[in-house]
N, C-alpha and C positions, 0 to 999 in steps of 0.2 A: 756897376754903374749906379743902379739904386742902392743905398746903407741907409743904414740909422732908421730913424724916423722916416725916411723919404718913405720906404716901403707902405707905412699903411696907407701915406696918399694917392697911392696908385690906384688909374679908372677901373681897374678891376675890381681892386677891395672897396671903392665905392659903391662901386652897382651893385657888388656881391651883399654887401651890407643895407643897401636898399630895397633890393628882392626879400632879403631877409625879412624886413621889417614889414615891409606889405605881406607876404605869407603868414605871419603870425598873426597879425592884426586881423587876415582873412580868418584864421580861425580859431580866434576868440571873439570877433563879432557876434552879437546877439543877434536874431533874426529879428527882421519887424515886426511889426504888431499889423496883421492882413487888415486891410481897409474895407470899406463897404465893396467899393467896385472891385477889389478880390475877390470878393465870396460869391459875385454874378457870373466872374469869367471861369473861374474851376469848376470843372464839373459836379455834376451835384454827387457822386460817388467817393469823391473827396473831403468834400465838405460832412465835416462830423457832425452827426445831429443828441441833441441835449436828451439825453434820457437816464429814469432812474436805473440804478443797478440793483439787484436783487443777487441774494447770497445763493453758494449752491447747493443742489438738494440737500436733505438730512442725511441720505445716507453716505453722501461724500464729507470728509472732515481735514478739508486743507487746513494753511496757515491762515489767517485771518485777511492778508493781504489781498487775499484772489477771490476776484467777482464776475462771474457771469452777466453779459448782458442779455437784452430777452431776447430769444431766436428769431435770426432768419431767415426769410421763405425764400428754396431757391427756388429757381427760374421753371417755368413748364405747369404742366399739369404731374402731381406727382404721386396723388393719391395717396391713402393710409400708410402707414411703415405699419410693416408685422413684426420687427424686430423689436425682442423685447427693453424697455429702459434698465431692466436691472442688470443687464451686461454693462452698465456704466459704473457700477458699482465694483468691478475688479476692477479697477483703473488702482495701480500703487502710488500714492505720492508721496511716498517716500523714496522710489525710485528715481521718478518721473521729475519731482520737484513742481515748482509755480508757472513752468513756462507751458503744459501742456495741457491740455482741457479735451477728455474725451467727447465721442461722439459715436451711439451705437448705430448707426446706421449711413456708414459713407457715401449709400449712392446720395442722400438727399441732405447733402452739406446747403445751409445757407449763403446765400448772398444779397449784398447792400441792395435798394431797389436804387436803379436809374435807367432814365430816360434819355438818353445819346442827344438827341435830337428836340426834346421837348414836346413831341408830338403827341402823347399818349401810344405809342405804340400802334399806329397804324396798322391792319391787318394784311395790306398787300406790301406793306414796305418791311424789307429784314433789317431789324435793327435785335442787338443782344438785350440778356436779363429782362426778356418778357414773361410775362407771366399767362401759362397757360390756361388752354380749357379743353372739358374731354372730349370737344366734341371739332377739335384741332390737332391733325394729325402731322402738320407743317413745324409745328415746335414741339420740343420736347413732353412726351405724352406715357404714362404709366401703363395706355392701354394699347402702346405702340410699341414695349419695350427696350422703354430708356431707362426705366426705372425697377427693379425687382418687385414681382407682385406676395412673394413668400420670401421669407427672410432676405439673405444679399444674393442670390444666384439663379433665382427661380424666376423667370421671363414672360409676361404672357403680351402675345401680340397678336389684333384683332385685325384684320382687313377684308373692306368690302369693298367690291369693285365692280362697276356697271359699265357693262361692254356693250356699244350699240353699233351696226353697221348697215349703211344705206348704202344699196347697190344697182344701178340700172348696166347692163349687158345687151352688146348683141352676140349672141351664138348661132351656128349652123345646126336648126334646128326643120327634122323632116316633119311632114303634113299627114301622114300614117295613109296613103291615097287607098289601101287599100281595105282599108275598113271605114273612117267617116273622116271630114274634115271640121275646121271650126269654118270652114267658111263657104260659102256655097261656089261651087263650081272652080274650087281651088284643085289644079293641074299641079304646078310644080312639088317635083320631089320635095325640096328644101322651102320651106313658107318663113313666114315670118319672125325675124329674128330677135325680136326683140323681147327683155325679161326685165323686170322688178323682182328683189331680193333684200328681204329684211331679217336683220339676224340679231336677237338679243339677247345677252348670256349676264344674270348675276351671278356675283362667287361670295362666298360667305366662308373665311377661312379662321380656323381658330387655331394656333401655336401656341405650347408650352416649352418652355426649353428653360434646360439646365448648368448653367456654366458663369464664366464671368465676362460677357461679352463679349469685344470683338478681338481680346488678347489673347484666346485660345480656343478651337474648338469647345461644341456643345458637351457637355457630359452625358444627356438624353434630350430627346426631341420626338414628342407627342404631335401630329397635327390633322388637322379635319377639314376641308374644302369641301362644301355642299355646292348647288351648281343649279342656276333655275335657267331654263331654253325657253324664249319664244322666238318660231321661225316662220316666216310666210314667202311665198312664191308665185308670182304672178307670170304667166308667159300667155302667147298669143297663138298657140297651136296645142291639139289632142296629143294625148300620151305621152306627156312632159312629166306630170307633177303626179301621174298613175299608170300603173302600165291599162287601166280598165277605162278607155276614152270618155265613159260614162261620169264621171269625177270630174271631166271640166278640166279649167286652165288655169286653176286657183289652189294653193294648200296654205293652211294654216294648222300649225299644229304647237303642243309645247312638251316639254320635257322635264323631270327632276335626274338630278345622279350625284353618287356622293364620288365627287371625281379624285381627289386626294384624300387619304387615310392613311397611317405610313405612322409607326415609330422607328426609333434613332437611339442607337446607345452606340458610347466609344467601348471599344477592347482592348486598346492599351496605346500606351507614349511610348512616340518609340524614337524620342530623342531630347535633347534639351531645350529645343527650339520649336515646340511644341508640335514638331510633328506626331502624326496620328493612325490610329487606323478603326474605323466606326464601322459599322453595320446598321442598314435599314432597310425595313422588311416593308410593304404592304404597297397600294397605289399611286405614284409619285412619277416626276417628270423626270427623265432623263434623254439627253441629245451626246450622242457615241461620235461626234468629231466638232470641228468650228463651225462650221455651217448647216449643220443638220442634212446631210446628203447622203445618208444610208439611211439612221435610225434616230426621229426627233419626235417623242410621245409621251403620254402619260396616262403609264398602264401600270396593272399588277406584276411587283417585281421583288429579288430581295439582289440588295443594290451593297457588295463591301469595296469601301473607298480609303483613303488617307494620302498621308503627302510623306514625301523622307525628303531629308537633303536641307532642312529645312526651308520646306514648301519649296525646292526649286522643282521637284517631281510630284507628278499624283498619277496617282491609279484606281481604275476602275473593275469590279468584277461582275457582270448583274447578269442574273436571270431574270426574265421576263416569261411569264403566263398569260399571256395575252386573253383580257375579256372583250365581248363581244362589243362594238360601236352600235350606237344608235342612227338609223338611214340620217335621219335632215337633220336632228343637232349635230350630231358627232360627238356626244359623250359617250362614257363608258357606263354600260349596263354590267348587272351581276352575273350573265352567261358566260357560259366558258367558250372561249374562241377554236379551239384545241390545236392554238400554233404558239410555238415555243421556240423564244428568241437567247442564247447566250453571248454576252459582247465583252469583252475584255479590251482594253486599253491601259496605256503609258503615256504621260507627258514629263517632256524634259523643258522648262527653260531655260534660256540663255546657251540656247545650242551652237557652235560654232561662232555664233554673233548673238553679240546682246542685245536682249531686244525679241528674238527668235522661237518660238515654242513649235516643238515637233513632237508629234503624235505616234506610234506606232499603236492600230487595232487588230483587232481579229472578230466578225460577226457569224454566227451560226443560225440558220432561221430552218426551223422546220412546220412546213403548214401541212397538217393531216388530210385527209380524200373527206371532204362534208359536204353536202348540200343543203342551201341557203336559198329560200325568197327576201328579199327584204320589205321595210314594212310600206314599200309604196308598190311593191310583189312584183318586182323586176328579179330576176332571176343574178344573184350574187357569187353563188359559186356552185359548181364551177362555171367559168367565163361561157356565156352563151354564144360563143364560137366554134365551127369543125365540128365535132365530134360529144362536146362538153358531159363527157363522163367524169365522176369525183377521181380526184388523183392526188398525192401527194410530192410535194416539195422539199426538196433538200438542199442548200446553197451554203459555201461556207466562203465567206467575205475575207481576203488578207487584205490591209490596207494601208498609208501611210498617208501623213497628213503635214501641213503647217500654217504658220499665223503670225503674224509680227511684224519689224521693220528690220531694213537692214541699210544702217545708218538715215538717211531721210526718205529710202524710200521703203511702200509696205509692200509686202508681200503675203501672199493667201493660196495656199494650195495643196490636191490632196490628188492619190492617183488610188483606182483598188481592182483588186484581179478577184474575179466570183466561180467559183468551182462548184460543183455538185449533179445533182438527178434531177429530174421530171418524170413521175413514172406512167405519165401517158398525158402530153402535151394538146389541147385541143385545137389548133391552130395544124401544129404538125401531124396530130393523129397517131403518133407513136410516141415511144421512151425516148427520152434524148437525152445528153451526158452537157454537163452547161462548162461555159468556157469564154466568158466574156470580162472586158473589161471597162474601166470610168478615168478621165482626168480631167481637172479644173487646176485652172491657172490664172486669178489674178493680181496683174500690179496695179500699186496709183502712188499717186504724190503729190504732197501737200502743196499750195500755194499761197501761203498767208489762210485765207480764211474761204478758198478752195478745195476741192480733194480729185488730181485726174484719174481716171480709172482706164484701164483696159482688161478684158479677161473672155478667156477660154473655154468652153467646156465639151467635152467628147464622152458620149457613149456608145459603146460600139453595137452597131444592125446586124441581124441576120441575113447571112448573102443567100445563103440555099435554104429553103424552109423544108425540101423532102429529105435532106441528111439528117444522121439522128444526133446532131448536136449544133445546139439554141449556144448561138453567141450575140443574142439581144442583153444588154446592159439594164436591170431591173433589179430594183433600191426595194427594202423592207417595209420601210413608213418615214417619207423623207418628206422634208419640209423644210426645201433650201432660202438662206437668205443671200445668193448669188445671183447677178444680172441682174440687179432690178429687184427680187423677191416680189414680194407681194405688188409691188407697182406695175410690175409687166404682166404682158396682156397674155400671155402665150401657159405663163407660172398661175396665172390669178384664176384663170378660165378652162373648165372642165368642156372637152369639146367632145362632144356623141357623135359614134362613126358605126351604126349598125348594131347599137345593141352593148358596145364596148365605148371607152374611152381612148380617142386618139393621143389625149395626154389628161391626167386628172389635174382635181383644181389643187393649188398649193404644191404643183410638182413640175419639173426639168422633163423627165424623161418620158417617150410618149414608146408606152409599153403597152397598150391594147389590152387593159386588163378593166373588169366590170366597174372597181371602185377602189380604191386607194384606201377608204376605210374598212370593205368588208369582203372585200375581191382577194387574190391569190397574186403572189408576182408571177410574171411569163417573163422569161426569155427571147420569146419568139418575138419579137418584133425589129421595128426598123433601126434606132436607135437615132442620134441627134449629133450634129456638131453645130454648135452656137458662136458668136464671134457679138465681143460685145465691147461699146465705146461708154463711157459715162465720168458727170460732172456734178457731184456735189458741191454745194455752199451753205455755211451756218449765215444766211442773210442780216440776222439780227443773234443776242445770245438765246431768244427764244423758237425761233424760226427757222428749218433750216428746208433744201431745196434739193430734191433727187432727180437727174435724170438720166435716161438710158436710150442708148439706140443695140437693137440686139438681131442680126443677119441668122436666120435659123435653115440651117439644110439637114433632111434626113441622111443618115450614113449608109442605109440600104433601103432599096426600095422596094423588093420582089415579096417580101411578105404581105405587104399592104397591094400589090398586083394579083395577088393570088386571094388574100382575102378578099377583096371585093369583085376580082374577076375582071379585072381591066390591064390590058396589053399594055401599057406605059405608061406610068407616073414620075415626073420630076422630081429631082432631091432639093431643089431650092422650095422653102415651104413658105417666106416670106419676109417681111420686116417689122420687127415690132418696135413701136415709140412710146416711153411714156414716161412722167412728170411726176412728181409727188412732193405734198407737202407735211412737213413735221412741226407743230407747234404747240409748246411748252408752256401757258403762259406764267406759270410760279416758279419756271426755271425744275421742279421737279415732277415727277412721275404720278402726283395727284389727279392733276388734267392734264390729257394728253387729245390732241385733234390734227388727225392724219386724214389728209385728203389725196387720191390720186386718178388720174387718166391716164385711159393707153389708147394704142389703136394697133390694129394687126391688118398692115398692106399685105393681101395676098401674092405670093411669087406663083411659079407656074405648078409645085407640088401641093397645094393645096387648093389650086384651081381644079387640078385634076381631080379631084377626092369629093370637092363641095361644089362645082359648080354648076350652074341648074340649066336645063333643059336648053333653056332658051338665053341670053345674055351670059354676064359671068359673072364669080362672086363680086359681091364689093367690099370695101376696105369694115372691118370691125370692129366698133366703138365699145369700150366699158367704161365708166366712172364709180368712184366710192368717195363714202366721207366714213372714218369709225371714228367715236367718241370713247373715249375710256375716262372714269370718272373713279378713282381710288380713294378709300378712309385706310 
C-alpha cells in the first residue's frame, strides 16, 4: 500500500525523525551560564569557592597537570593525626596515574564546610558537617572514639557520668520498743514509715581499644572506671541507719572504688564474617540472661566470649571471684567475698522464627561458711535467723531463656531449675538438698506508638520448712528489668522483717536473706507468684511513659508462720501501682531524667506480717527522680 517515496512520509518516520532531532540537540546543548539568583538557591556545598592552588609536596613528582588544593577540615573535633606524612610518599604515580591523590590518614578525610540551614549550627538542633569541640560529646569527638588517638586503630574514649538519685519511701519500719524509741511514749511495734534517700555516684572511665571500629571486633581493650559515692539517709525511727540506737536516724557517708578494671584481647577469627572468640580478665559487668533474673553485676571475673555463625550465635564462659560490696554505696571493695560464681551460656538468633533469640545457661554459685558485720554492724552473714551458724552453699542453676518477636507480637521469657546443698540452713536448722524452680513469662504488642504488656512470674516457696529439702526459689545477684523494674514498689523497696529482708531492693524474689549485696542465697523461704498488666508509650520522640499494675501472692506460707511464730498468714501480699517517666531531651543518652511513683495496697498477707497493734497497715507510697548526666 505504501511504495516509492510514500514510505518516508509516513507519521512514523516523522516523529521518529523529530525525536531524533530534539535528542541531539539535547545533547549538544551548552549549559547556561548560572545567574546570580542560582548561586543563592544551591546550596553553599555546591557552589565552588575561588581559591589559589598550590603544587604538591616535593617529595611527590607528578605530571605537571595535577594540583592540590588546600585541605579540608572534616566535621567533629578530631584532634592531632599521629600518622606520619611520609607514608604519602609511597603513593606510585606511575601506577596510579593523575586521577588519585593520596591521603595518610583516612579516618580524618576532609569535607566542604556547609551550613544546611544557615543557622551557624545551632547547638541543640542536628544538622550535618559541623564542626566540633572537645568539650562536645554529641558530635563526632577524638576523645569519644570517632577518630584514632595512635596511628588508624588505636581508640581512646573518655566518659564521665554523674548519677544522682532522690528518694522519699514509706517502709515498714519497727520502733526497737525494747531498748529506746525516737519518740517519746511510742507503743507500736511498726512507727513511722517514712525515709529520705540520697544517692550520688560519679564514674570516671578511661578506654583504649584496639581495632577498626565497628566492622570487627576490638583486637585489645584496656579499661579503668573509678567510682566516687556520696550516700545519705534520713528515716524517722532508731536502729535504721545503725544497728547502735545511739547514732540517731541520720547517715551520711562517702565511698571511692575502682569498680571496672579489665583487659581484652581476641584469640582468634574463627570465620570470615568476622566472628571471634576474645578473652577478658579483671572487673567488669556481666548479666547471664535478658533480664538479669539470676546473675546481673560487676565483679571480678575472666569472662571467654565470641560469636560463630556469623554473629547469628554467641557464647559465654565466665568465672566470677566475687569481691566484697560495700554496705550503703554498693561498690566493690578489694576483699575477697570467698564465693565463686561459674556461668556459661548460648545464644542462638533467629530461632524457629525471626526475630527470635534463645538462650540455653548453666550457673554454678558457691558461697563459703564466713562471718560478716557490716559496716553499719548489722550482722551480714550468716542470716541472723534460727540457728545463724556460718555454712556453706552450693546451687547449680540449668536454665533456659528468650527474647524477641514473633511476627508483631513480643515475646520475653525464661524458666530455671536450681539443684544443690545447704550444709546447715538457718531457718531450717539442718542440711537440706535444694530443689526449686523460676518461670517468667511476658507478652505485649505494639500499637502505633503504644506497647500492651502482660507477664507472669513464679518462684517456687517452701511448703515444709522441717524436711530436709528448701524448695524456696533464690537467684545469686539479680537485678531484674521485669514488671515494672525499677518503677515498682514491691522491686524498688527493701522491706525489713526481723532482722532479714522480706524481699531486697532491686529484686522479685522475697527470700529472707540479710542483704542482696552481702548476705548468702536461702532457699528456705516463701517464694512469689506475680501477675502483671502494663501500658507503655513513647509520648513524644523524647518522652516516654511506664506503667504497671502487678497482683503479688506468696506460693507458700509456713516458712514465714514459723518464722515469726504466727498461726496464719495469707498468700495474697498485695497490689502494686506505679508510673514512670523516661526523658531524653538530645534524643541520646547524655541526659537522661527518669522519674517514677508507686504505691503498694496491702492484701491480707502482708497485713498479717506488718500490721500494728492497733488499726491496720496503710497503703505505701515511694517516689524518685534520677538524673544521669554523661561526657
Amino acid at each position: 500500500m505504501f511504495a516509492g517515496a510514500s514510505r518516508v512520509t509516513h507519521p512514523i518516520w516523522i516523529l521518529a525523525t523529530i525525536w531524533l532531532a530534539i535528542f541531539t540537540g539535547l545533547l549538544s546543548a551548552q549549559e547556561p551560564l548560572p545567574t546570580e539568583r542560582d548561586a543563592e538557591l544551591r546550596p553553599q556545598v555546591l557552589n565552588p569557592v575561588e581559591q589559589d592552588f598550590i603544587p604538591l609536596p616535593e617529595y611527590a613528582e607528578p605530571p605537571e597537570s595535577v594540583f592540590l588544593t588546600p585541605p579540608l577540615r572534616p566535621p567533629g573535633f578530631t584532634g592531632r593525626s599521629s600518622v606520619r606524612l611520609s607514608e604519602e610518599s609511597e603513593f606510585d604515580w606511575d601506577e596510579w596515574g593523575n586521577d588519585f591523590l593520596p591521603r595518610a590518614d583516612r579516618w580524618r578525610l576532609g569535607m566542604p564546610a556547609w551550613d544546611r540551614y544557615g543557622k551557624g549550627h545551632p547547638f541543640l538542633e542536628e544538622s550535618p558537617y559541623v564542626e566540633g569541640n572537645w568539650w562536645d560529646p554529641y558530635h563526632q569527638n577524638v576523645l569519644k572514639g570517632d577518630f584514632p588517638i595512635i596511628g588508624q586503630h588505636t581508640f581512646l574514649n573518655l566518659t564521665i557520668s554523674d548519677q544522682q538519685i532522690f528518694e522519699g519511701r514509706q517502709v515498714p519500719t519497727p520502733t526497737t520498743p525494747f531498748e529506746s524509741t525516737a519518740h517519746p511514749d511510742e507503743q507500736p511495734f511498726f512507727g513511722d514509715p517514712d525515709q529520705y534517700f540520697y544517692n550520688h555516684n560519679l564514674f570516671f572511665s578511661v578506654e583504649l581499644n584496639h581495632g577498626d571500629g565497628a566492622f570487627k571486633p576490638a583486637d585489645w581493650r584496656l579499661k579503668l572506671t573509678q567510682a566516687f559515692n556520696m550516700n545519705h539517709l534520713v528515716v524517722d525511727e532508731l536502729a535504721v541507719v545503725n544497728h547502735d540506737v545511739r547514732k540517731g536516724t541520720s547517715r551520711f557517708r562517702t565511698d571511692y572504688a575502682l569498680e571496672e578494671w579489665f583487659l581484652e584481647t581476641k584469640l582468634a577469627d574463627l570465620g570470615p564474617e568476622y566472628d571471634f572468640m576474645s578473652v577478658r580478665a579483671g572487673s567488669q559487668f556481666f548479666s547471664s540472661d535478658f533480664r538479669g533474673l539470676i546473675f546481673s553485676d560487676t565483679n571480678r571475673a575472666v569472662r571467654l566470649f565470641g560469636t560463630r555463625s556469623g554473629n547469628r550465635d554467641q557464647f559465654n564462659l565466665v568465672f566470677v571471684d566475687q569481691t566484697e560490696k560495700e554496705t550503703n554505696s554498693g561498690l566493690n571493695t578489694f576483699a575477697d567475698r570467698q564465693q565463686n560464681t561459674v556461668i556459661a551460656n548460648y545464644y542462638r538468633q533467629d530461632f524457629l522464627f525471626p526475630g527470635l533469640t534463645v538462650e540455653a545457661s548453666y550457673h554454678f554459685n558457691r558461697d563459703q561458711a564466713t562471718f560478716l558485720f557490716d559496716k553499719n554492724d548489722f550482722l551480714a552473714r550468716p542470716d541472723p535467723v534460727g540457728i545463724y551458724a556460718p555454712h556453706e552453699v552450693q546451687a547449680h542453676y540449668l536454665g533456659v531463656a528468650m527474647d524477641g518477636h514473633i511476627d508483631r507480637y513480643n515475646v520475653s521469657g525464661a524458666f530455671y531449675c536450681v539443684l544443690g546443698k545447704d550444709e546447715l540452713n538457718p531457718l531450717a536448722g539442718q542440711p537440706v538438698t535444694v530443689n526449686a524452680q523460676m518461670a517468667a513469662l511476658e507478652l505485649s504488642y505494639d500499637r502505633d506508638w503504644m506497647r500492651f504488656r502482660t507477664s507472669y512470674f513464679y518462684a517456687s516457696g517452701d511448703g515444709d520448712i522441717s524436711d530436709n529439702e528448701a524448695t524456696g526459689f533464690d537467684t545469686i545477684f539479680d537485678n531484674p528489668s521485669f514488671a515494672g523494674g525499677q518503677f515498682s514498689y514491691w522491686q524498688r523497696q527493701q522491706l525489713r522483717l526481723f532482722g532479714v529482708n522480706l524481699v531486697n531492693r532491686m529484686s522479685l524474689v522475697p527470700d529472707l536473706r540479710s542483704s542482696k549485696l552481702q548476705g548468702q542465697t536461702n532457699f528456705v523461704n516463701p517464694g512469689l507468684q506475680l501477675l502483671n498488666f502494663g501500658v507503655d508509650g513513647d509520648l513524644t520522640p523524647k518522652t516516654k511513659l511506664i506503667t504497671n499494675v502487678n497482683f503479688l501472692w506468696f506460693d507458700q506460707t509456713e516458712v514465714l508462720e514459723q518464722y515469726v511464730f504466727q498461726e496464719s498468714i495469707a498468700n495474697f501480699i498485695g497490689t502494686d501501682l506505679s508510673a514512670g517517666i523516661e526523658y531524653r531531651p538530645f534524643l541520646t543518652n547524655n541526659v537522661i531524667a527518669v522519674g517514677g511513683i508507686s504505691a503498694l495496697v496491702p492484701g491480707a498477707g502482708f497485713r498479717d506480717l506488718y500490721d500494728p497493734l492497733v488499726g491496720a497497715s496503710r497503703t505505701l507510697v515511694g517516689a524518685f527522680v534520677e538524673i544521669v548526666l554523661t561526657y
